[in-house]
C-alpha positions in Angstrom: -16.7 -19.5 -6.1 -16.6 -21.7 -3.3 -12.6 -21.4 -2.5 -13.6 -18.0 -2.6 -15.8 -18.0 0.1 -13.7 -20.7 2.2 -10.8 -18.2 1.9 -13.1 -15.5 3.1 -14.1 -17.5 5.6 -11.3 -18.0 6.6 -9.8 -15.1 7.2 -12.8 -13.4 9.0 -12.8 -16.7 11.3 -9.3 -15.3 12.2 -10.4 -12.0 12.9 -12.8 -13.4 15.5 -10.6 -15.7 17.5 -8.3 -13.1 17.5 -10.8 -10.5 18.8 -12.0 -13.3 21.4 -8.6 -14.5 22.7 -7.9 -11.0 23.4 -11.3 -10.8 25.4 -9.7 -13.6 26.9 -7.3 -11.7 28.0 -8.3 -8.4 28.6 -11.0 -10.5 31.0 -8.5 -12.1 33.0 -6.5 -8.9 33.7 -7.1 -6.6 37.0 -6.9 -3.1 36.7 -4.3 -1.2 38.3 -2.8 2.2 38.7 0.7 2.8 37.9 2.7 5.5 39.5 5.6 6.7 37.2 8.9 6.5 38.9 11.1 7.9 35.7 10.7 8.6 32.1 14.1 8.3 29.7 13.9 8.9 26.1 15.3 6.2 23.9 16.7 6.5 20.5 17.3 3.0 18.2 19.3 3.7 15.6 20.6 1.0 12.4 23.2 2.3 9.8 23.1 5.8 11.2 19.5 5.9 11.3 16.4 6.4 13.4 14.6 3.4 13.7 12.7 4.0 16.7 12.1 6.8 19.3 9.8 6.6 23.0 10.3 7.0 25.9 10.8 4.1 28.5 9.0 5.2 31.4 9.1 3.1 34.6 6.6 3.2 37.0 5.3 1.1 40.2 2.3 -1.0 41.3 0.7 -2.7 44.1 -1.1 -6.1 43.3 -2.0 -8.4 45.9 -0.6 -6.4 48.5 2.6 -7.1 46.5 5.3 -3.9 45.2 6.1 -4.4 41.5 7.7 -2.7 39.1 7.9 -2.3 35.4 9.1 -0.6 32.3 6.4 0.7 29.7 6.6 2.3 26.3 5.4 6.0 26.1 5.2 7.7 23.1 5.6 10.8 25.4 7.3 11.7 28.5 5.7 11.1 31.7 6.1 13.4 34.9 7.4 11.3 37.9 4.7 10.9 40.4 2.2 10.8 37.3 -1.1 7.9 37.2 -1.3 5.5 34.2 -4.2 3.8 34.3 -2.9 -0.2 33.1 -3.9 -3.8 33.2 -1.8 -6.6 34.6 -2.4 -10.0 33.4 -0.6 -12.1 36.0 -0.9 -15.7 33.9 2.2 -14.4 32.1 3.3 -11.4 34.8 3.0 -8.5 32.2 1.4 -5.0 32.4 -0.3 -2.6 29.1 -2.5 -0.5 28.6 -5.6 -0.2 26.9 -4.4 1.6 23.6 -1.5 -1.0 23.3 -4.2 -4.0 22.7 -6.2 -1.6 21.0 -2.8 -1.1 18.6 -1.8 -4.8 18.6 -5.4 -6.0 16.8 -5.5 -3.3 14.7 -1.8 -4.4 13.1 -2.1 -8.0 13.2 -5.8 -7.8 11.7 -5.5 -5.3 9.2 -4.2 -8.0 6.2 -6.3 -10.6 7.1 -9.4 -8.6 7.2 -8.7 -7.0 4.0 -7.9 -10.5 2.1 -11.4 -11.6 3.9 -13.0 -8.3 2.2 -11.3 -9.1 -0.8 -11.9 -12.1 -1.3 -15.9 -12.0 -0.3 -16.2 -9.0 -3.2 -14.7 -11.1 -5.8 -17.3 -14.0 -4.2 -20.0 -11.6 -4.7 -18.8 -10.0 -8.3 -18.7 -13.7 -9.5 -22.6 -14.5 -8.2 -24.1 -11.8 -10.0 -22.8 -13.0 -13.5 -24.2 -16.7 -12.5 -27.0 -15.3 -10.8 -29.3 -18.6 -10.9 -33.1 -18.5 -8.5 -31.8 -20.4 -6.1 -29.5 -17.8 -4.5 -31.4 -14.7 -6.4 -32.7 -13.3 -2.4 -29.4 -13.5 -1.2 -27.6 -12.1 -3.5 -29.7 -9.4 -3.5 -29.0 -8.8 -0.2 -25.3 -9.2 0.0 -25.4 -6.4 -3.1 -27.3 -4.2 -1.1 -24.7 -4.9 1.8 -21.7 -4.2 -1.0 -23.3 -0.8 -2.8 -23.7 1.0 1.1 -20.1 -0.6 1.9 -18.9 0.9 -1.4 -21.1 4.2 -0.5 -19.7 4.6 2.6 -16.0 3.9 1.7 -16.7 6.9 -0.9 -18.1 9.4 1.5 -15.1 8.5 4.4 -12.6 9.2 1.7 -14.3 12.2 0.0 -15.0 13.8 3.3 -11.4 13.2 4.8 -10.0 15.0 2.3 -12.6 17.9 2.3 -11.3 18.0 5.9 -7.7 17.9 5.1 -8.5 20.7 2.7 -10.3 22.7 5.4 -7.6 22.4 8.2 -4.5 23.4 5.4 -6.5 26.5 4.7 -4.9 29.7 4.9 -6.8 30.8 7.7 -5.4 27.7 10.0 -1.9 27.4 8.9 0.6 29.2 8.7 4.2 28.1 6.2 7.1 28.2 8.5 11.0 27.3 7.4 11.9 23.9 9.0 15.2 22.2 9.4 15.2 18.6 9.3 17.5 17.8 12.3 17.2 13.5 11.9 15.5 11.0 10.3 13.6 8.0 11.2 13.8 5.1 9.4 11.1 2.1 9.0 11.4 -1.2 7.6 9.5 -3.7 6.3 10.4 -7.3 4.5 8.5 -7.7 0.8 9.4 -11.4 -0.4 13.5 -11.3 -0.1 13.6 -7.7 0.0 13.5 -5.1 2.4 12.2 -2.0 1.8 12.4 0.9 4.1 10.4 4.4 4.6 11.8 7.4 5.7 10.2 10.3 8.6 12.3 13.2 9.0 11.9 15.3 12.5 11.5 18.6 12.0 12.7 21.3 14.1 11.2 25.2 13.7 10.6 28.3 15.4 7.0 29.5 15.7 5.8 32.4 17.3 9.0 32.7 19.3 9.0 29.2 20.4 11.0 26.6 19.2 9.5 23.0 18.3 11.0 19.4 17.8 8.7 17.0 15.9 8.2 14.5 13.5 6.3 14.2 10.3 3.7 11.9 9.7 4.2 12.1 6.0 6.6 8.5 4.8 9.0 9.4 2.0 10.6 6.5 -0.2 13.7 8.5 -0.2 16.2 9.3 3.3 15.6 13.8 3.5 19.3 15.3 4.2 19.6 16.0 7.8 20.7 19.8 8.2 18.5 20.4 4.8 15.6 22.7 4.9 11.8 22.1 4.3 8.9 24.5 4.1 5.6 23.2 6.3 2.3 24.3 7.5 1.8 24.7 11.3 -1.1 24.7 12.7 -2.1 28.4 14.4 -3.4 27.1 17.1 -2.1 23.7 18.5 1.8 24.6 16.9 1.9 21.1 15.5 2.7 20.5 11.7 -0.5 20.0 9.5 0.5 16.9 7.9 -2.3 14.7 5.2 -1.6 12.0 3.4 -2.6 11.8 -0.4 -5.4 14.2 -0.4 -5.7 14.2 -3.9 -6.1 10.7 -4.3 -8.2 9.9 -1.5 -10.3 12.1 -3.4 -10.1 10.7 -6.8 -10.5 7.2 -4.6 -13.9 8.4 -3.1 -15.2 9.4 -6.5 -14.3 5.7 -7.4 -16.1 3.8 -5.0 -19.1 6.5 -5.6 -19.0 5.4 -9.1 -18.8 1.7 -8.5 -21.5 2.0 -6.2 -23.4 3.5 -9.2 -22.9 1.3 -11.4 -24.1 -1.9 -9.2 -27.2 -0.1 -9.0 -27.6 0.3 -12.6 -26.5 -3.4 -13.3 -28.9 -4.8 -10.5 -31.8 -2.6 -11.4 -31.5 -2.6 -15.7 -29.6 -5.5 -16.2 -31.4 -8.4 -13.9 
C-alpha cells in the first residue's frame, strides 16, 4: 500500500515539474511573427520505407532589431510570404510554436501519467478491502473521485464511438476505390525488440478531383504499394473517414460503466 502510493507519487510529481519547467520556458520566450521564406517537402525513408513526411518550411524573424532565420517543421505546406505566429526562447536560440510544446508534454507525459493513474487505482482497490475508521472519510472520498473518473471514462468512450458511427453513416460518406501509392512506416523499441506499424497513403479520385493522403488507421502488417483499398470519404471535406476500434471503444465504455456500478454497489451494500 504505501509503495503504491510512493510510486504514484511519484509519477504525478513528474507530471508537475514537467508541466512547470515548460512554464519555465514558455515564460521566458517572446513572441514573434515568422514570415515564411520557402516550404520543401521532405520524405525519410529506412529499408525502402516511409518513416517520416513534413515539410521543412523556412521562414524569417526580427528580434532585437536583429534578422534571423530558421527552419520549422510543418505538417503542411506553407505559402511564401505567409505569418506563423512562434515563440523564440533565446537562452538556447531556438524557435516553436505553440502546438509543438503542446505535442512534446503530451508524448513525454502520457506513460508516466498513466502508471501514476495506475498505480493510485490499485492504492485505492487495496484500501477498500482494509477499510479500517481511521481512513474510512477519505476513502470515501477518493471512491467517489474513482466511480465519476470511471463514469466519465465510460461516457468519452461510449460517446466517441456513437460519433464515429454517426460521421461513417451513409448519408456522410461515400466508398470510393483507393490505391495505396506508399507506405509509412513507424517504429518503436519494446525491451530488445523493435516493433514497427505501418500507414499506407492513399491516393483517389473524388468528385473529379484527385486526392493524396494518409490513413490514420496503424496496421501491424506493411499494405502492397500499387494494391487497392476500398474507404469512406467524407462528402463534404473530401478527406478519408478514418476511426479507430469503434467496436471496442464501445465494449470498453460499457466496462468502465459497469465498474463504476459495481463500486457503488460494494460501497453502498457491502460497507
Amino acid at each position: 500500500m504505501i509503495i503504491s502510493t510512493l510510486i504514484a507519487l511519484v509519477c504525478f510529481i513528474v507530471v508537475i515539474v514537467e508541466l512547470l519547467s515548460m512554464y519555465q520556458t514558455f515564460k521566458s520566450c517572446c513572441k514573434v511573427k515568422c514570415s515564411v521564406i520557402s516550404s520543401r517537402k521532405i520524405q525519410e525513408r529506412k529499408d525502402g520505407f516511409l518513416t517520416d513526411e513534413y515539410f521543412k518550411t523556412k521562414v524569417d524573424f526580427t528580434y532585437r532589431n536583429l534578422q534571423k532565420s530558421t527552419s520549422l517543421k510543418t505538417s503542411t505546406y506553407c505559402q511564401k510570404g505567409q505569418i506563423l505566429a512562434c515563440y523564440y526562447y533565446p537562452n538556447k536560440d531556438i524557435i516553436f510554436r505553440k502546438r509543438d510544446l503542446k505535442n512534446q508534454f503530451k508524448k513525454s507525459s502520457l506513460v508516466v501519467t498513466t502508471t501514476g493513474i495506475l498505480f493510485m487505482f490499485l492504492n485505492i482497490l487495496f484500501r477498500l478491502t482494509v477499510l479500517s475508521r481511521l481512513f474510512k472519510h477519505l476513502v470515501g472520498v477518493l471512491s467517489v473521485l474513482l466511480i465519476a473518473a470511471f463514469l466519465g471514462f465510460g461516457v468519452g468512450f461510449i460517446s466517441y464511438s456513437v460519433y464515429a458511427l454517426k460521421r461513417t453513416s451513409k448519408a456522410n460518406v461515400t466508398k470510393v476505390e483507393a490505391q495505396i501509392v506508399d507506405v509509412i512506416r513507424k517504429s518503436k523499441k519494446h525491451n530488445e525488440n523493435e516493433q514497427f506499424t505501418y500507414y499506407p497513403i492513399y491516393r483517389y479520385t473524388f468528385k473529379g478531383i484527385e486526392h493524396e493522403t494518409k490513413s490514420k488507421l496503424k496496421h501491424n502488417k506493411s499494405p502492397v504499394i500499387g494494391s487497392c483499398a476500398a474507404i469512406l470519404v467524407d462528402n463534404k471535406k473530401a478527406g478519408p473517414v478514418e476511426y479507430n476500434d469503434v467496436k471496442n471503444s464501445m465494449i470498453l465504455g460499457f466496462c468502465f460503466i459497469f465498474f463504476a456500478l459495481l463500486f457503488i454497489y460494494v460501497i453502498l451494500f457491502t460497507a
